[in-house]
C-alpha positions as protocol buffer text, in pm:
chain_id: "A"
residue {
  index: 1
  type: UNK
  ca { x: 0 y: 0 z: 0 }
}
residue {
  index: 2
  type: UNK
  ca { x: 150 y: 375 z: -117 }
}
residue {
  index: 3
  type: UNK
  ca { x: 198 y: 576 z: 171 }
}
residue {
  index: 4
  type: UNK
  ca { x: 38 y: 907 z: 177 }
}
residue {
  index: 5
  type: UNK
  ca { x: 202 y: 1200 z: 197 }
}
residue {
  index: 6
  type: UNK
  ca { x: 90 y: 1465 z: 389 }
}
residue {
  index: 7
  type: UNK
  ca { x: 206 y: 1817 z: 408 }
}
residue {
  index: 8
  type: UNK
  ca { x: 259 y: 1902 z: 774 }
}
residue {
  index: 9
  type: UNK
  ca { x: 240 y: 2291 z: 896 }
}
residue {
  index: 10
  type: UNK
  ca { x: 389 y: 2451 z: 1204 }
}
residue {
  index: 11
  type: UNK
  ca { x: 69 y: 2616 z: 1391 }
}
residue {
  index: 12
  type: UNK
  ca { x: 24 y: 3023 z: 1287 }
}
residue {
  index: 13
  type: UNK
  ca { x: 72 y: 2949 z: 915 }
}
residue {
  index: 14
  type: UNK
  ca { x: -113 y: 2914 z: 629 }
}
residue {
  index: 15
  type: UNK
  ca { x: 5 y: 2645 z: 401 }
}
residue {
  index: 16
  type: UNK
  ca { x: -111 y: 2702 z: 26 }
}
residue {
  index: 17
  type: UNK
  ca { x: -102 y: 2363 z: -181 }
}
residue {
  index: 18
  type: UNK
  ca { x: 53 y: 2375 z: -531 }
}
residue {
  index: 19
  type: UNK
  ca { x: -201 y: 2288 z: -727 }
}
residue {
  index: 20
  type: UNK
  ca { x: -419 y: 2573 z: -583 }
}
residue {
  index: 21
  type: UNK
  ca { x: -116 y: 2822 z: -637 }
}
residue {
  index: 22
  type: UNK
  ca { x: -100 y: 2729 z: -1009 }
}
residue {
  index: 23
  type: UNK
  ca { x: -503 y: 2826 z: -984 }
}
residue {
  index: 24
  type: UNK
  ca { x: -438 y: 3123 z: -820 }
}
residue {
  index: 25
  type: UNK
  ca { x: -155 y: 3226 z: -1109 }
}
residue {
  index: 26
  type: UNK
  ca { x: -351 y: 3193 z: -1404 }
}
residue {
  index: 27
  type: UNK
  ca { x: -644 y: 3367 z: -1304 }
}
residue {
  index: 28
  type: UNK
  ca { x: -423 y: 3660 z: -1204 }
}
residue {
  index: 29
  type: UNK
  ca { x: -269 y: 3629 z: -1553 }
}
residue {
  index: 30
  type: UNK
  ca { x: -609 y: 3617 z: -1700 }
}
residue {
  index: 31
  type: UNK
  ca { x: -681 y: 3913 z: -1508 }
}
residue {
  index: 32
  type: UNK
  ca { x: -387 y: 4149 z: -1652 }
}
residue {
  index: 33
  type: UNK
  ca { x: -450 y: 4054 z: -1980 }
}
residue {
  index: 34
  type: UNK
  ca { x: -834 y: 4121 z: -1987 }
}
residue {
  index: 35
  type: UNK
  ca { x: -742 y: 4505 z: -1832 }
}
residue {
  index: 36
  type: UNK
  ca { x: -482 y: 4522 z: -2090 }
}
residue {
  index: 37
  type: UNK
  ca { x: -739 y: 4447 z: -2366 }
}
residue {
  index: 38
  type: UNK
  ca { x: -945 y: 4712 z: -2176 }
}
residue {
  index: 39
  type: UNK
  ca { x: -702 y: 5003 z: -2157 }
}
residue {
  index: 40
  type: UNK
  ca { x: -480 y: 4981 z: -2452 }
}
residue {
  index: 41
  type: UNK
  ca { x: -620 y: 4730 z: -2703 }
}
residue {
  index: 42
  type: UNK
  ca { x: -1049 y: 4915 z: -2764 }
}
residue {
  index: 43
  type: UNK
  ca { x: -1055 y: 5229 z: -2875 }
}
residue {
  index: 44
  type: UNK
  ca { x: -1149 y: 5536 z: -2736 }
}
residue {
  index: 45
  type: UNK
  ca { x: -1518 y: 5594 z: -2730 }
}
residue {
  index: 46
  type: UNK
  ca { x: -1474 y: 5977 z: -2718 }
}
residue {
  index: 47
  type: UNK
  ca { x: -1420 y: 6121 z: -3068 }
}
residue {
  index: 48
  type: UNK
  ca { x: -1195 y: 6317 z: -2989 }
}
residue {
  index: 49
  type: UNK
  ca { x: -1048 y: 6211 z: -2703 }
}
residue {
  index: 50
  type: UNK
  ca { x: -1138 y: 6488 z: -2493 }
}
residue {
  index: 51
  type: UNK
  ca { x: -1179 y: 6405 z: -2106 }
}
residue {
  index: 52
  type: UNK
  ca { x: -1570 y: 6339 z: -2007 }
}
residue {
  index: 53
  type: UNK
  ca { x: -1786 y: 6620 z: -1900 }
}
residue {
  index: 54
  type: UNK
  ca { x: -1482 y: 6870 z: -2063 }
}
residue {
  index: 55
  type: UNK
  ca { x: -1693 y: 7147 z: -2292 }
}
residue {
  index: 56
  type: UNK
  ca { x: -1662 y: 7043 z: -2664 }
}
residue {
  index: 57
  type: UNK
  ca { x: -1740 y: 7425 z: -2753 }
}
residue {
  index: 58
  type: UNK
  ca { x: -1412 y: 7622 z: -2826 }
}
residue {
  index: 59
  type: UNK
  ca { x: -1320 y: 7928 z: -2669 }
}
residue {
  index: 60
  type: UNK
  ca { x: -1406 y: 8196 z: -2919 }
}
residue {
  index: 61
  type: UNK
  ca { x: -1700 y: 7971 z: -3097 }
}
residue {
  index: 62
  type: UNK
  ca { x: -2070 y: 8177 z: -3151 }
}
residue {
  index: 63
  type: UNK
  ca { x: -2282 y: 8048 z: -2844 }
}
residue {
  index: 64
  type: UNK
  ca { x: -2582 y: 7854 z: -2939 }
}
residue {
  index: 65
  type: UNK
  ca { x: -2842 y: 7961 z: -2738 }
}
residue {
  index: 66
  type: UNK
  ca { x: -3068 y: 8257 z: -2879 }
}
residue {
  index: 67
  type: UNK
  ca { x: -3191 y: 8480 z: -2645 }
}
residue {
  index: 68
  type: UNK
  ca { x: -3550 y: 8670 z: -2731 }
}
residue {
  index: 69
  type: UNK
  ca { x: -3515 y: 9090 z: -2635 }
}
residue {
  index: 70
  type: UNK
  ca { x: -3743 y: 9354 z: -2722 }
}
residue {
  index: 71
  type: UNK
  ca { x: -3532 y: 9655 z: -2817 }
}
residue {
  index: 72
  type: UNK
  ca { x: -3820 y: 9894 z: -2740 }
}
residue {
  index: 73
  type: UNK
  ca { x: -3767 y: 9849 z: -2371 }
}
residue {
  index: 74
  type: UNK
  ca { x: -3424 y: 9992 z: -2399 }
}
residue {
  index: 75
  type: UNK
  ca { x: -3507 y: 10286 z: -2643 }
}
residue {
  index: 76
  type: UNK
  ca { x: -3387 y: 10543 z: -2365 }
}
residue {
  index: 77
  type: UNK
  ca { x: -3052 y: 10333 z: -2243 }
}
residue {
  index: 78
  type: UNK
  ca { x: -2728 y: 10535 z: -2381 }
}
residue {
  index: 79
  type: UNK
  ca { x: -2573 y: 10373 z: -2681 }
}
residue {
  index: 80
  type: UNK
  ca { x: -2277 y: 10384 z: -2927 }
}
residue {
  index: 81
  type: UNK
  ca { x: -2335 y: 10385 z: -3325 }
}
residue {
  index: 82
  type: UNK
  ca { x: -2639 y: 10394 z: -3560 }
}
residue {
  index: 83
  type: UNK
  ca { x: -2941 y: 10343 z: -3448 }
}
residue {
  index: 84
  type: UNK
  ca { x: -3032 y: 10106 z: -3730 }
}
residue {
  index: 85
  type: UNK
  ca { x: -2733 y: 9919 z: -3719 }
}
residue {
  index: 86
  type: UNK
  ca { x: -2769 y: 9536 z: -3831 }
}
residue {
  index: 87
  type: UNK
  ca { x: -2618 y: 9403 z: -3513 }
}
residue {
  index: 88
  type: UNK
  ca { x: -2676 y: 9508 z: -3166 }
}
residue {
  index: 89
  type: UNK
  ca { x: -2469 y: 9429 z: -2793 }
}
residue {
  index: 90
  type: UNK
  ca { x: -2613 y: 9464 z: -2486 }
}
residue {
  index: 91
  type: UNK
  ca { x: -2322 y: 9527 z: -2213 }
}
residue {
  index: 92
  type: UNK
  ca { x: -2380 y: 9484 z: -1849 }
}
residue {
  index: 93
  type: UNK
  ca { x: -2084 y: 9630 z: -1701 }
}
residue {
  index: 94
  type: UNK
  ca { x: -1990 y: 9785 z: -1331 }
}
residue {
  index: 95
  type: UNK
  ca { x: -1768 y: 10068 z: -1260 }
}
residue {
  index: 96
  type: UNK
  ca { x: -1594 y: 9933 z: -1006 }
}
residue {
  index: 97
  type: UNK
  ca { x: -1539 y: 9567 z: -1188 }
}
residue {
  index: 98
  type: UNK
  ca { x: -1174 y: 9484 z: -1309 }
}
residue {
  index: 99
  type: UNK
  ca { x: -1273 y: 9278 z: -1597 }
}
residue {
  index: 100
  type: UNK
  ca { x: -1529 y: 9558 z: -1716 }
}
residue {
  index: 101
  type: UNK
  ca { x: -1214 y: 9822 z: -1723 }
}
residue {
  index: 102
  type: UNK
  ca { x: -1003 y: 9548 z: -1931 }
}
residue {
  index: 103
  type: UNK
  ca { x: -1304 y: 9518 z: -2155 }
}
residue {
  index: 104
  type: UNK
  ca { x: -1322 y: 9862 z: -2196 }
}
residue {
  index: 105
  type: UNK
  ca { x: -950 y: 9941 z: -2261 }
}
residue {
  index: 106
  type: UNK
  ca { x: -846 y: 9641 z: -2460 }
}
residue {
  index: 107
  type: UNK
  ca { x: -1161 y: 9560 z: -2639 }
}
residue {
  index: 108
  type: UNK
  ca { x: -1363 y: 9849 z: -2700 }
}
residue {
  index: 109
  type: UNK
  ca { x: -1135 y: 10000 z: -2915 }
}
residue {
  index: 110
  type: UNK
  ca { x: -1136 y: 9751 z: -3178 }
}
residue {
  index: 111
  type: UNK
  ca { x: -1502 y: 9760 z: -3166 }
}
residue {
  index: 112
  type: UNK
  ca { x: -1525 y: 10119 z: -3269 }
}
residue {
  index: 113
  type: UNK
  ca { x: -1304 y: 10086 z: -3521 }
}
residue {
  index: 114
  type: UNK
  ca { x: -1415 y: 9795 z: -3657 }
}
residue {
  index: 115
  type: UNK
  ca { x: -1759 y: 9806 z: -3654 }
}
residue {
  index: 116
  type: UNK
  ca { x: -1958 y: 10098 z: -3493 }
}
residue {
  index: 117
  type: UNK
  ca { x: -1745 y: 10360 z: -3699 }
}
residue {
  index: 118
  type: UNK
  ca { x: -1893 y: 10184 z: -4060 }
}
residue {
  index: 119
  type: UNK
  ca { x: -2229 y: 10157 z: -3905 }
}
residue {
  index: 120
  type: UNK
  ca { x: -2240 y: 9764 z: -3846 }
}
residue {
  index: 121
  type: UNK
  ca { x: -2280 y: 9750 z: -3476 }
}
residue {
  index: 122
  type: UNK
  ca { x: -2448 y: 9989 z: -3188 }
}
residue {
  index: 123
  type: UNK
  ca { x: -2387 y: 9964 z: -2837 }
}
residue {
  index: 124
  type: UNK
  ca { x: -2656 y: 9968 z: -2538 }
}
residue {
  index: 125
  type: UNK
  ca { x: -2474 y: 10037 z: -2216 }
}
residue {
  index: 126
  type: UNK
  ca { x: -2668 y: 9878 z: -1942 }
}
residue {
  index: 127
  type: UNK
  ca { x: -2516 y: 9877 z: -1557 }
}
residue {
  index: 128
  type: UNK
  ca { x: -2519 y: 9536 z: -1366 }
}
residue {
  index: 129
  type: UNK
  ca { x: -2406 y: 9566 z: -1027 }
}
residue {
  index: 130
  type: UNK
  ca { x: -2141 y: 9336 z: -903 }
}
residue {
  index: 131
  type: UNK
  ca { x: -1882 y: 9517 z: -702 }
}
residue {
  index: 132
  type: UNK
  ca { x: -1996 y: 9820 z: -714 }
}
residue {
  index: 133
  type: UNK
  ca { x: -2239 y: 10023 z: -566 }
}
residue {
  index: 134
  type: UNK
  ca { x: -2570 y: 10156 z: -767 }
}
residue {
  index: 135
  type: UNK
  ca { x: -2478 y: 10477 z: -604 }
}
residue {
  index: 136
  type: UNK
  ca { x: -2158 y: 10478 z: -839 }
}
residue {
  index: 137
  type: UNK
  ca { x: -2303 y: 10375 z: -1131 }
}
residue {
  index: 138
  type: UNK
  ca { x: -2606 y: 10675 z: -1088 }
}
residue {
  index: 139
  type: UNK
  ca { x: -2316 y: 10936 z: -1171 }
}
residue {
  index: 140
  type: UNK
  ca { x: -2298 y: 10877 z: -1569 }
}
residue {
  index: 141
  type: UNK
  ca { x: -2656 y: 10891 z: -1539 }
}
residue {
  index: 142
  type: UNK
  ca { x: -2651 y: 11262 z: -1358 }
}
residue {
  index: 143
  type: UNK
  ca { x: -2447 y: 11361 z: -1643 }
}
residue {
  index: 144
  type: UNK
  ca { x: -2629 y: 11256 z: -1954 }
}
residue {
  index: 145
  type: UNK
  ca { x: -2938 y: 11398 z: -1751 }
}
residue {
  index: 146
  type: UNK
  ca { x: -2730 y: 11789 z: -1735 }
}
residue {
  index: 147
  type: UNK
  ca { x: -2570 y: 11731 z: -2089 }
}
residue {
  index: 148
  type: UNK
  ca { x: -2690 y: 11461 z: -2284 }
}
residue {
  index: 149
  type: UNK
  ca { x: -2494 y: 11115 z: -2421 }
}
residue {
  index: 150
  type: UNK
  ca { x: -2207 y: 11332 z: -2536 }
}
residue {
  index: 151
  type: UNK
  ca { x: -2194 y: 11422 z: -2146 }
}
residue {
  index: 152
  type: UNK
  ca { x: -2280 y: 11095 z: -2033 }
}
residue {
  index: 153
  type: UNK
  ca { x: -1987 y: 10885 z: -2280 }
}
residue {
  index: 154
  type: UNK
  ca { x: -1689 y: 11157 z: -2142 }
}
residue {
  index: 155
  type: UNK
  ca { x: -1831 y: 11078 z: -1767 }
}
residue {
  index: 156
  type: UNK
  ca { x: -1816 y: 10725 z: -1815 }
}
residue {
  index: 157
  type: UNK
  ca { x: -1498 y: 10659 z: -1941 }
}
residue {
  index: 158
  type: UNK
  ca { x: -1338 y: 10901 z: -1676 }
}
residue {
  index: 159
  type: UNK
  ca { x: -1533 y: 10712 z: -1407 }
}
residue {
  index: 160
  type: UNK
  ca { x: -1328 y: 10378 z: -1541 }
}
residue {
  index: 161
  type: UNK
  ca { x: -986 y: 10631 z: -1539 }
}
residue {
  index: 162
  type: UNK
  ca { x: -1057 y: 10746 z: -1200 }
}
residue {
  index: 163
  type: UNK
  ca { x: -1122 y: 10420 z: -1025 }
}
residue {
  index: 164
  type: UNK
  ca { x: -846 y: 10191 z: -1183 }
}
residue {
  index: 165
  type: UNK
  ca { x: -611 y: 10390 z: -1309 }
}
residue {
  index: 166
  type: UNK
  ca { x: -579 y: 10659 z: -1038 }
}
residue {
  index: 167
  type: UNK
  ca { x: -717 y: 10392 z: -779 }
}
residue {
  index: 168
  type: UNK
  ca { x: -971 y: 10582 z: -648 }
}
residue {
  index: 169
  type: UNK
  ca { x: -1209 y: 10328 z: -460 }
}
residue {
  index: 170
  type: UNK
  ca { x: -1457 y: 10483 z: -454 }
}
residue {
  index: 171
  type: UNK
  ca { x: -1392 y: 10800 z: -587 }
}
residue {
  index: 172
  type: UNK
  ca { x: -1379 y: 11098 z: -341 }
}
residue {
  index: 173
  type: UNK
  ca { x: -1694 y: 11359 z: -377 }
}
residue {
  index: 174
  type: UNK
  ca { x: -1414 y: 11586 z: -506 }
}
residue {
  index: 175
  type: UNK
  ca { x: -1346 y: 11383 z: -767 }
}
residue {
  index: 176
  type: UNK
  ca { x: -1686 y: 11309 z: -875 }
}
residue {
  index: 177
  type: UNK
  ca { x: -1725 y: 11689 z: -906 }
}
residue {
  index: 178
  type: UNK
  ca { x: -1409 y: 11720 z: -1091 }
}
residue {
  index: 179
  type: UNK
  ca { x: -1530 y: 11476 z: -1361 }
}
residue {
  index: 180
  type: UNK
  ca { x: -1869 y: 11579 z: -1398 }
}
residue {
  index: 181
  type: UNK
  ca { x: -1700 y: 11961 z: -1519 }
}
residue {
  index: 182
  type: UNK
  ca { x: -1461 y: 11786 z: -1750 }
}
residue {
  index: 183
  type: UNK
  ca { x: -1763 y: 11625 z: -1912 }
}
residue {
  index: 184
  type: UNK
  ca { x: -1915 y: 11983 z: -1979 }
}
residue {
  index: 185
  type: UNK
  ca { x: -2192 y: 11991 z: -1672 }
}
residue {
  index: 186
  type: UNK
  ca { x: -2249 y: 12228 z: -1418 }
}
residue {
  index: 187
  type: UNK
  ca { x: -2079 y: 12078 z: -1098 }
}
residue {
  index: 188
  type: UNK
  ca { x: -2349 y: 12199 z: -790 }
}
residue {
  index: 189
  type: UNK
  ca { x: -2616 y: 12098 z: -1020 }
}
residue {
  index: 190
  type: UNK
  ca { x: -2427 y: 11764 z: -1046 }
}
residue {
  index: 191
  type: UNK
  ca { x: -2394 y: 11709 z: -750 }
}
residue {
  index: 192
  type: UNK
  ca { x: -2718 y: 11809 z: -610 }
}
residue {
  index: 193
  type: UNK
  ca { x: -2850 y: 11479 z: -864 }
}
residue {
  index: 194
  type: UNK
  ca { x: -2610 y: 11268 z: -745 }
}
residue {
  index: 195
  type: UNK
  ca { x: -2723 y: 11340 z: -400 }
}
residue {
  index: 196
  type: UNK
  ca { x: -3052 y: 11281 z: -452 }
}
residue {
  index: 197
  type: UNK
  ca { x: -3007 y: 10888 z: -515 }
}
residue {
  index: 198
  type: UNK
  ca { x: -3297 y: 10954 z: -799 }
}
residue {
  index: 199
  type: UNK
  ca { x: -3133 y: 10660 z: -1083 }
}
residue {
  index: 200
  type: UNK
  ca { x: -3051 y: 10404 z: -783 }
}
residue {
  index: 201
  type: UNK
  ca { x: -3372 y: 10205 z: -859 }
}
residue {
  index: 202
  type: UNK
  ca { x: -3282 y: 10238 z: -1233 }
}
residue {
  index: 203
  type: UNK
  ca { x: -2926 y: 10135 z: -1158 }
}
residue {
  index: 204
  type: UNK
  ca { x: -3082 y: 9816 z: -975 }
}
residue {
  index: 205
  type: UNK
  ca { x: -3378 y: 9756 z: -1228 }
}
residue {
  index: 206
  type: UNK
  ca { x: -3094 y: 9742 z: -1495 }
}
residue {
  index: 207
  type: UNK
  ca { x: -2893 y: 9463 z: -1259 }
}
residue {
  index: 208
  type: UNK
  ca { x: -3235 y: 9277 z: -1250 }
}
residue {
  index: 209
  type: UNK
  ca { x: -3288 y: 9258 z: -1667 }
}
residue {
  index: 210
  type: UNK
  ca { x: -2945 y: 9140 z: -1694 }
}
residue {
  index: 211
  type: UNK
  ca { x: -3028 y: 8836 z: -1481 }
}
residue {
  index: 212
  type: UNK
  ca { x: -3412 y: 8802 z: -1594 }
}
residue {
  index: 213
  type: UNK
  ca { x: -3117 y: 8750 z: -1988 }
}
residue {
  index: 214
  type: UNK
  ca { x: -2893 y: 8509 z: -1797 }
}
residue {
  index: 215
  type: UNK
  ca { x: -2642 y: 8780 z: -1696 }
}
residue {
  index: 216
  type: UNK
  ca { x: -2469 y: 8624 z: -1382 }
}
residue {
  index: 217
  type: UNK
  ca { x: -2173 y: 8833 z: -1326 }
}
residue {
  index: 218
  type: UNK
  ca { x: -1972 y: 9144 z: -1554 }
}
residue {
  index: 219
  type: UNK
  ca { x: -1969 y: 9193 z: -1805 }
}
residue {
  index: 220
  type: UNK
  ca { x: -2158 y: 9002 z: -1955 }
}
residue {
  index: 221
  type: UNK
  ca { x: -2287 y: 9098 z: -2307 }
}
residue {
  index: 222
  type: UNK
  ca { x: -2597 y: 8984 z: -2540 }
}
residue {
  index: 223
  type: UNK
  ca { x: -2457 y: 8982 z: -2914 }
}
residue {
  index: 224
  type: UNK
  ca { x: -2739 y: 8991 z: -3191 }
}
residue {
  index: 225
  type: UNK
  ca { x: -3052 y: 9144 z: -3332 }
}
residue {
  index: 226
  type: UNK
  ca { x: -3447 y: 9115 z: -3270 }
}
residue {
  index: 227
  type: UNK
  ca { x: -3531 y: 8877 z: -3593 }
}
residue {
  index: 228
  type: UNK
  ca { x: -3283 y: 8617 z: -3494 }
}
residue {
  index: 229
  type: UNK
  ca { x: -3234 y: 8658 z: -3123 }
}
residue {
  index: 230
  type: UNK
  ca { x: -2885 y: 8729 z: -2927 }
}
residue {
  index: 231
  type: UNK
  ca { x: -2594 y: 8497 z: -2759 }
}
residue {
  index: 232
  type: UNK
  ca { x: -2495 y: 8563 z: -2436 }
}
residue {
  index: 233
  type: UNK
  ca { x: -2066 y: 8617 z: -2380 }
}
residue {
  index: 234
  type: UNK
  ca { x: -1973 y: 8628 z: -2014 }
}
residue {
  index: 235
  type: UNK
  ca { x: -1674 y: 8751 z: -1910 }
}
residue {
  index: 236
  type: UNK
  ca { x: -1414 y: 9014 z: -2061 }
}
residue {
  index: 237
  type: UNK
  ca { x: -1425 y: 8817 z: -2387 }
}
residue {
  index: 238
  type: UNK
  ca { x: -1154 y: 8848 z: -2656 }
}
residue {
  index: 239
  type: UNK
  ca { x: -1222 y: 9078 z: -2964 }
}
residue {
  index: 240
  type: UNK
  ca { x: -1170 y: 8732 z: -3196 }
}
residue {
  index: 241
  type: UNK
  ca { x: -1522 y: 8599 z: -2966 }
}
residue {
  index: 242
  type: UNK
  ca { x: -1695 y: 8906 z: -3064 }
}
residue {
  index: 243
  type: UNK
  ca { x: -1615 y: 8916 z: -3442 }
}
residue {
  index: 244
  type: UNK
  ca { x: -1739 y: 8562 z: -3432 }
}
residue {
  index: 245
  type: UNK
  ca { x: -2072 y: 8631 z: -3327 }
}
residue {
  index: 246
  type: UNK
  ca { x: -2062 y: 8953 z: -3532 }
}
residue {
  index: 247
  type: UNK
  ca { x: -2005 y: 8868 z: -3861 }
}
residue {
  index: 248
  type: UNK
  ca { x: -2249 y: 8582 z: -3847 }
}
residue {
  index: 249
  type: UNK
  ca { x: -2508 y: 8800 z: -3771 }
}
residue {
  index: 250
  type: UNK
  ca { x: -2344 y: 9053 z: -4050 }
}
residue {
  index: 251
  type: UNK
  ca { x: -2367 y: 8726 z: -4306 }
}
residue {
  index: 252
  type: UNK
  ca { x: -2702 y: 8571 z: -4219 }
}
C-alpha cells in the first residue's frame, strides 16, 4: 500500500497547496491581460479624445443659445453707433469691476473701429451691479441727464480712469465733481442729482434685466438682433469671440 504523503504545517501558518497556487496564477494572468485588452487594445469611445464632462465648444465659438429681447424696452438706455445698425450688444458692465475696465481698454477700441465707426454694430450700455455700488453707477446717469450722451460717454470713461487707473475706490466727492466739469456739466447741479439717489432704482432695475437675460456676473454681453435673437458672452471676452458672433449676424 503507497503511503500518503501529507504536508505538515507549524501552527500560525497558512500552508497554500501547489495545485491551488497554479489556480491562483492563471487567473491573475487572466486578469492582466483582460485590463490590458481594456485600456490599450479598444478604442477610445470619445471622438476626440477629450476628457468626459470637458466642454466640446471652443473658446471663441458663436454660443448657441438665442436669447429673445425687445429693443423697445431699452429705447432710452445710452448707446454707441447707428441706431439702425444690423447688429446690436447689450453690455452689463460695473464701474468698479476689473474685468469691465479690461473690456473697456483692450476691447472696446477695436469695436469702434471695426464696426460701430462703418455703421455695423451699436452699443446699449446697461449697468449690472457686481462690485460696485448703484450709487456709483447713478453718476454717468446725472451727467447725460445735465448734458446729454455726449456728457454721459466723457463721464463714463473718466469714471473707469478714476477708479483703476488713479485707484480711487470709490472715488472721493471731489473727484466726482471734478469729472462731472470735465464732461461739460455744471458741478453743484451735479452734485445736487447725485445726491438725490434719484437713478438708484434704475441702476438696480438694470442689474435685475441682466439676470431676468442670464447675466450672472460682468460683463456680460448679449450679441445679436431682434429677428434672430442674441448669444450671451460672459466675461471680458476676446475681440476674436466678438467678431465671431458679429459677422455671423453681419452674413445671415
Amino acid at each position: 500500500m503507497a503511503e500518503e504523503k501529507t504536508e505538515t504545517t507549524k501552527p500560525g501558518t497558512i500552508t497554500i497547496r501547489k495545485d491551488a497556487l497554479w489556480k491562483y496564477s492563471t487567473f491573475a494572468l487572466v486578469g492582466i491581460l483582460v485590463l490590458g485588452v481594456i485600456f490599450f487594445v479598444l478604442p477610445d469611445k470619445s471622438p476626440t479624445g477629450a476628457v468626459i464632462g470637458a466642454p466640446s465648444q471652443q473658446p471663441n465659438a458663436p454660443p448657441t443659445q438665442q436669447i429673445q429681447i425687445d429693443l423697445s424696452e431699452l429705447e432710452d438706455a445710452p448707446s454707441l453707433g447707428d441706431p439702425d445698425a444690423p447688429v446690436v450688444m447689450l453690455e452689463f458692465s460695473d464701474y468698479a469691476c476689473p474685468f469691465c475696465n479690461k473690456h473697456h481698454q483692450q476691447t472696446q477700441p477695436l469695436l469702434d473701429q471695426n464696426y460701430i465707426d462703418n455703421g455695423q454694430l451699436r452699443i446699449i450700455f446697461l449697468n449690472f451691479i457686481s462690485v460696485g455700488s448703484a450709487e456709483i453707477s447713478s453718476a454717468p446717469k446725472c451727467a447725460r441727464e445735465l448734458g446729454g450722451d455726449d456728457a454721459f460717454w466723457k463721464y463714463h470713461d473718466a469714471l473707469y480712469d478714476t477708479i483703476h487707473i488713479q485707484k480711487e475706490r470709490p472715488p472721493s466727492v471731489a473727484s466726482f465733481e471734478r469729472m462731472a466739469v470735465e464732461s461739460g456739466v455744471d458741478g453743484n447741479a451735479f452734485m445736487t442729482c447725485l445726491n438725490s439717489g434719484k437713478y438708484i432704482q434704475e441702476v438696480n432695475s438694470e442689474t435685475a434685466l441682466g439676470r431676468s437675460l442670464g447675466v450672472t456676473g460682468t460683463p456680460g454681453f448679449l450679441v445679436g438682433n431682434e429677428a434672430n435673437g442674441f448669444s450671451l458672452l460672459s466675461g471680458a471676452q476676446p475681440f476674436s469671440a466678438f467678431k465671431a458672433i458679429i459677422d455671423a449676424e453681419l452674413a445671415a
